[in-house]
N, C-alpha and C positions, 0 to 999 in steps of 0.2 A: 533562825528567827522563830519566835514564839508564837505561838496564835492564843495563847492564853486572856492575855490582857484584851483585843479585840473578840473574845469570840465573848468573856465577860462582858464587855460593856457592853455588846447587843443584847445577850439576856438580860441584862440591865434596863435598859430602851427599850425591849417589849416588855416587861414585866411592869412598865409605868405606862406602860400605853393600852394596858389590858383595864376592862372593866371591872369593878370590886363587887364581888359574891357574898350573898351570904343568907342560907336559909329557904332559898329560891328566890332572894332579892337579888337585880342589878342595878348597879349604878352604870350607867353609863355615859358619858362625854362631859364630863363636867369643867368645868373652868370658874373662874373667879371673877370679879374685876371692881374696881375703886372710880369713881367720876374725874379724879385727880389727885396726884401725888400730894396731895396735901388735906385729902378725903379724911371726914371722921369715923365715914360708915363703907362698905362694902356689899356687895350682892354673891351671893353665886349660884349659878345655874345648872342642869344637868336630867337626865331623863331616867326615871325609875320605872323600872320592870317586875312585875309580879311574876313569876314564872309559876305560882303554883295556882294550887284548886282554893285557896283562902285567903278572902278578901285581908288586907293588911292596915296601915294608916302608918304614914311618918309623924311621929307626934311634939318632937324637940330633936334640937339641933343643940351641941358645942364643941366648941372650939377656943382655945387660948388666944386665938388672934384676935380676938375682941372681948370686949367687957361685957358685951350681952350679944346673944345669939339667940334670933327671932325667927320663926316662917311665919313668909310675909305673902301677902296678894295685894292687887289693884283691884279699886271699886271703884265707881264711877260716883261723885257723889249727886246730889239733888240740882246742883247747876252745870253738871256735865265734866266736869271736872274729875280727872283720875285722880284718886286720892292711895298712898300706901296703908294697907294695916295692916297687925297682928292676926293670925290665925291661930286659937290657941286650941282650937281640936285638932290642928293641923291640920293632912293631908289624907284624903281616902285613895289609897290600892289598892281595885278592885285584884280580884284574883284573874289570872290572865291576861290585864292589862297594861298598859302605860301612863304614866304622870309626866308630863314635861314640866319643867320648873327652869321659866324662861323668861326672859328681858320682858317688862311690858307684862307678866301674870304672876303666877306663883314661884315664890324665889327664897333660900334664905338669904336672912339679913344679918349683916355684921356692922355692930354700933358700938362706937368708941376703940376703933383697932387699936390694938398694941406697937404698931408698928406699921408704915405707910404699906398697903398693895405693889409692891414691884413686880414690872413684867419678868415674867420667866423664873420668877421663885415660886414657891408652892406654900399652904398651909394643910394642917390635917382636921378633919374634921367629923365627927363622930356624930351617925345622923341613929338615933332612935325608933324603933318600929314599934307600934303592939305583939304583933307576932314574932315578927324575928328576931327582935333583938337590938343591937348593938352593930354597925358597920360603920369599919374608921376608915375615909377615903383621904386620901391625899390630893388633893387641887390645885392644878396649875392656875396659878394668878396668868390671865392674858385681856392684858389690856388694848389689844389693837382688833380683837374677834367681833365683827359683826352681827347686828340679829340676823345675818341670813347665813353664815358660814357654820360648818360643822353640825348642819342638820338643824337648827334650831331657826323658827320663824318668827321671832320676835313676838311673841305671844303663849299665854298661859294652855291655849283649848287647839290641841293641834292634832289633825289626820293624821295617822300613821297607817294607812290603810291597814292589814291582817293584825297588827302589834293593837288597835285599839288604843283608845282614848280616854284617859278616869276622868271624870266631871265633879266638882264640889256640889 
């Protein structure tokens, strides 16, 4: 019996379950999701780490799985009303910090997908930095994840006790 093909497919499964590096950026827990299978826009969420001494900024987002890739936040408008918009300074990472980019705050936006959101397949997605650069993540689409499963509370401005919190 071989243990080749099993002991491959687990490094396989952690290697997709690992958080994406780069430059002292992490990406970490990211996931996807579409309001319904017949969605024209998409969101996806996930928590960015500054690991160094220099504050950063996620500036643009792309991806092929849509016609336009936006970072986007909620505002609240003048009749109480959350409203989406474009963030076109994008994102501040501070150095040392966290950014959550969550259901309900800051999130990218995918408008005009290529192709419906299905659970359990992935797109790759190339998020831009000032300082670092370029980081290609791959994103599980999971349509059934809660605002409260996998760490994330349904909001843009979230405690992370010692990790810290970037604020816009």
């Amino acid at each position: 019996m071989s243990f080749k093909t099993p002991f491959f497919a687990g490094v396989a499964a952690l290697a997709f379950a690992l958080p994406a590096f780069a430059d002292g950026i992490m990406i970490h827990d990211p996931y996807a999701r579409a309001s319904s299978g017949m969605a024209m826009s998409g969101a996806a969420f996930m928590e960015i780490v500054n690991q160094t001494d220099t504050d950063d900024r996620l500036v643009e987002a792309r991806s092929e799985a849509a016609a336009r890739v936006e970072l986007h936040t909620h505002m609240e408008d003048a009749n109480g009303v959350m409203r989406m918009m474009e963030v076109e300074d994008g994102f501040a990472i501070p150095a040392g910090q966290t950014h959550a980019l969550a259901r309900g705050g800051d999130h990218v936006m995918f408008m005009g997908l290529a192709a419906p959101f299905e659970h359990g397949a992935e797109i790759e997605v190339t998020l831009v930095f000032e300082q670092a650069g370029e980081i290609v993540v791959t994103i599980p689409i999971d349509l059934e994840r809660t605002p409260f499963s996998g760490g994330q509370a349904g909001h843009g401005q979230m405690n992370h006790g010692t990790m810290g919190q970037a604020s816009n």
